[in-house]
C-alpha positions in Angstrom: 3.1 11.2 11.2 -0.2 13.3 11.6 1.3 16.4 9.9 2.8 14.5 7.2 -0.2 12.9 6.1 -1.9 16.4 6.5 0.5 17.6 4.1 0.6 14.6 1.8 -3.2 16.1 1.7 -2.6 19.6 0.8 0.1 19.2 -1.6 -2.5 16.7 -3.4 -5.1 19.8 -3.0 -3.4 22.2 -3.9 -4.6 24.2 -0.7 -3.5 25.5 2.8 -3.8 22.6 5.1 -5.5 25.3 7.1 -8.3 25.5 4.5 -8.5 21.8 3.6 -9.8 20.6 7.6 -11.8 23.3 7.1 -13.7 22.7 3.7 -13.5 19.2 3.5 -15.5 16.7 5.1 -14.2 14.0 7.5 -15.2 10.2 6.9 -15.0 7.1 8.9 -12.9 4.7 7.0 -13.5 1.5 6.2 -10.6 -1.2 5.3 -10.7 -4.3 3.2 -7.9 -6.6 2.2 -7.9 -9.0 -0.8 -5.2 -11.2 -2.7 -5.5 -10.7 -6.2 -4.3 -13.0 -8.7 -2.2 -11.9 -11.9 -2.7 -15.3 -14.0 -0.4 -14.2 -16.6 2.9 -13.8 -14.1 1.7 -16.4 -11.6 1.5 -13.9 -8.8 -0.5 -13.0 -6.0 -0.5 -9.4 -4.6 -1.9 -8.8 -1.5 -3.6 -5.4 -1.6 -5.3 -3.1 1.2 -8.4 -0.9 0.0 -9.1 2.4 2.7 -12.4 4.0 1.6 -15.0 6.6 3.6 -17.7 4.0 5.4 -20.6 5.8 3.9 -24.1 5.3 2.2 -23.3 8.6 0.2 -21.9 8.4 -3.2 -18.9 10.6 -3.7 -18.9 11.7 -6.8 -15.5 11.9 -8.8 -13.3 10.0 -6.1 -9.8 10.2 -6.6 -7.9 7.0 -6.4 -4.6 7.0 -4.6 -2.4 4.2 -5.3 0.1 3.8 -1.8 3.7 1.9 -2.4 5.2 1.4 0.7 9.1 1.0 2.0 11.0 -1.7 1.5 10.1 -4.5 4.4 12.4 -7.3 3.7 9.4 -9.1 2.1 7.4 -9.1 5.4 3.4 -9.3 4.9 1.3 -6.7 5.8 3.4 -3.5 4.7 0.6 -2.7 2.6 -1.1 -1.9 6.1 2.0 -0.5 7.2 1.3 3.3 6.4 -2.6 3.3 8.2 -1.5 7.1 9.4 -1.7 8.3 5.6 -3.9 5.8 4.3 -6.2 6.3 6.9 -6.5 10.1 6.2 -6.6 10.5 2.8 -9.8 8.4 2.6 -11.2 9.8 5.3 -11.0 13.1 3.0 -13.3 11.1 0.4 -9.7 9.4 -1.4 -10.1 5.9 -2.4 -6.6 4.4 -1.4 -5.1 1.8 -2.8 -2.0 0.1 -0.9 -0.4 -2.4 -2.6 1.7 -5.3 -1.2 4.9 -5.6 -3.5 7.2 -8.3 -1.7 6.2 -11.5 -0.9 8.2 -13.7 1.9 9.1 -16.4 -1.4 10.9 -13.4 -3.2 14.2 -13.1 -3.3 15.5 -10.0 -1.0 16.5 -6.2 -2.5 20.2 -6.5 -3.2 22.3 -4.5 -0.7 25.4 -4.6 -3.3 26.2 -3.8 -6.7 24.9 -0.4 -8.2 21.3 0.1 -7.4 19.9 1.3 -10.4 20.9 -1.9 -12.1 20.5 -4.8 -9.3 17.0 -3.7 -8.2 15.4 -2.7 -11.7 13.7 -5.7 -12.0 12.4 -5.8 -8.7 11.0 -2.0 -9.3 10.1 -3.4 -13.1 8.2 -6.0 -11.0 6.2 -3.4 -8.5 4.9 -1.0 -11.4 3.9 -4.5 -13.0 1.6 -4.8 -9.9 0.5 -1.5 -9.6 -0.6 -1.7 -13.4 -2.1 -5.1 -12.4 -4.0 -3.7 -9.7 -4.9 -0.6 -11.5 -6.4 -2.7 -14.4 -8.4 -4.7 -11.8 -10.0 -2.0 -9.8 -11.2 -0.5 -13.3 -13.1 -3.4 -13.5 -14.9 -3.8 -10.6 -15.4 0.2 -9.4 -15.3 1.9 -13.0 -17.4 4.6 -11.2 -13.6 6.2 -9.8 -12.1 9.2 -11.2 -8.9 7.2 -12.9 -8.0 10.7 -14.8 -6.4 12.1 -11.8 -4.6 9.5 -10.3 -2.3 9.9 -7.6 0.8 7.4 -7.0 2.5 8.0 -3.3 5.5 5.7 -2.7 8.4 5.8 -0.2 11.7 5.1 -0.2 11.8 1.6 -2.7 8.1 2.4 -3.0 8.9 5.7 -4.4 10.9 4.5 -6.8 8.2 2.2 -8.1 6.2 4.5 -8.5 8.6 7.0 -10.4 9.6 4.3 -12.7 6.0 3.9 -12.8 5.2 7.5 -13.6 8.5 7.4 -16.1 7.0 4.2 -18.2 3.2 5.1 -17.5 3.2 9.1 -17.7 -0.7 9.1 -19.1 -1.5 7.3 -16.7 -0.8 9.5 -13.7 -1.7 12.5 -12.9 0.1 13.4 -9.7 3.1 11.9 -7.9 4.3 12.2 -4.7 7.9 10.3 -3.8 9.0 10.3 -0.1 12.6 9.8 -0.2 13.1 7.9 -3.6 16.8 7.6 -3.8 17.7 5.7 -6.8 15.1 6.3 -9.7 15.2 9.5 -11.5 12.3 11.9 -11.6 11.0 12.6 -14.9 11.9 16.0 -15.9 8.0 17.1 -16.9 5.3 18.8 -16.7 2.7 15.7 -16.5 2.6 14.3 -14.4 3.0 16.6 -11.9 6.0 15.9 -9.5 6.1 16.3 -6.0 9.1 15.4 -3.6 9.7 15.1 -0.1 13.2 14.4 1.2 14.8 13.9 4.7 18.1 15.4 5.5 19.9 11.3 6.3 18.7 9.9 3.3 20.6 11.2 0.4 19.5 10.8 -3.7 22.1 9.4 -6.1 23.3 12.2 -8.5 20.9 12.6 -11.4 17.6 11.5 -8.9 16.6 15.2 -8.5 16.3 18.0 -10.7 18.4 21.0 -10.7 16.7 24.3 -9.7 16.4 24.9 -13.5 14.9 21.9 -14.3 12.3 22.4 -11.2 11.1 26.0 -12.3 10.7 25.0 -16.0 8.2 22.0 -15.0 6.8 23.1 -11.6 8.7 19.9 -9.5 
């Protein structure tokens, strides 16, 4: 888990990981946990805010907005992924994890063809992460929101593609971990990064050809 969230890191950097420990301060991190309200959809979304414990300012702090796995609507899987979150704001990262389930929801169909049954329950986690996005604007409009960076896995990573797909100006960066149903938008922003186990498949269509990843740098 260590070396994955230390790559998470350097593929967000751009650098060696090597280089990144090296040039890059380390933080202590500080976590805090609020339920915002969404008046308009009647919906509480528990979210998880990691951010360096420090009286310094960082100036132009990325945000990083964290979708986790599917949970079967279990609380507290926006605290789920502490090994990444954790991390990246100890690297000066203002992470933003994002509860999408709640236990009164109904539960991710296991039948029927994915890309159809669980739309509106991907339409309904890019809804929050807009939500949340808007919200945070508000109260820390200091953040760098130009380069933001949306990690999801698995049914988090397809939120956050459909996200990215719907929302491309928004994003600057995306990195899916095992996203198996959502196609990736074939483009050059935001930029596209993937990160796929060997058991866990994508549909056909999910992935770009070789083609398509050396004309947009996927």
């Amino acid at each position: 888990k260590i070396l994955l969230g230390l790559f998470l890191i350097s593929c967000i950097k751009n650098k060696e990981v090597t280089s990144f420990q090296n040039t890059v301060p380390k933080f202590k991190v500080q976590l805090d946990t609020v339920n915002l309200f969404d008046k308009q959809r009647n919906r509480i979304i528990p979210v998880a805010f990691y951010f360096s414990k420090t009286d310094q300012k960082t100036e132009n702090q990325k945000v990083v907005i964290v979708s986790h796995g599917y949970s079967e609507n279990r609380l507290g899987a926006n605290k789920s992924y502490s090994f990444l979150t954790n991390n990246l704001a100890s690297k000066g990262y203002f992470v933003v994890s994002v509860q999408h389930e709640l236990p009164t929801d109904e539960l991710l169909p296991k039948t029927g063809i994915p890309q159809v049954v669980r739309r509106p329950f991907w339409e309904r986690g890019t809804e929050n992460i807009l939500f949340v996005l808007n919200e945070i604007k508000k109260t820390k409009p200091e953040l760098d929101y130009k380069h933001l960076i949306l990690i999801g896995h698995s049914n988090g990573g397809d939120i956050s593609v459909l996200f990215a797909n719907k929302y491309p100006n928004l994003v600057d960066k995306i990195i899916s971990l095992d996203n198996r149903r959502m196609e990736l938008p074939r483009t050059n922003q935001p930029r596209i990064y993937t990160l796929r186990s060997s058991d866990q498949p994508a549909d056909g269509g999910v992935l770009p050809t070789s083609e398509e990843q050396k004309k947009f740098g996927i």
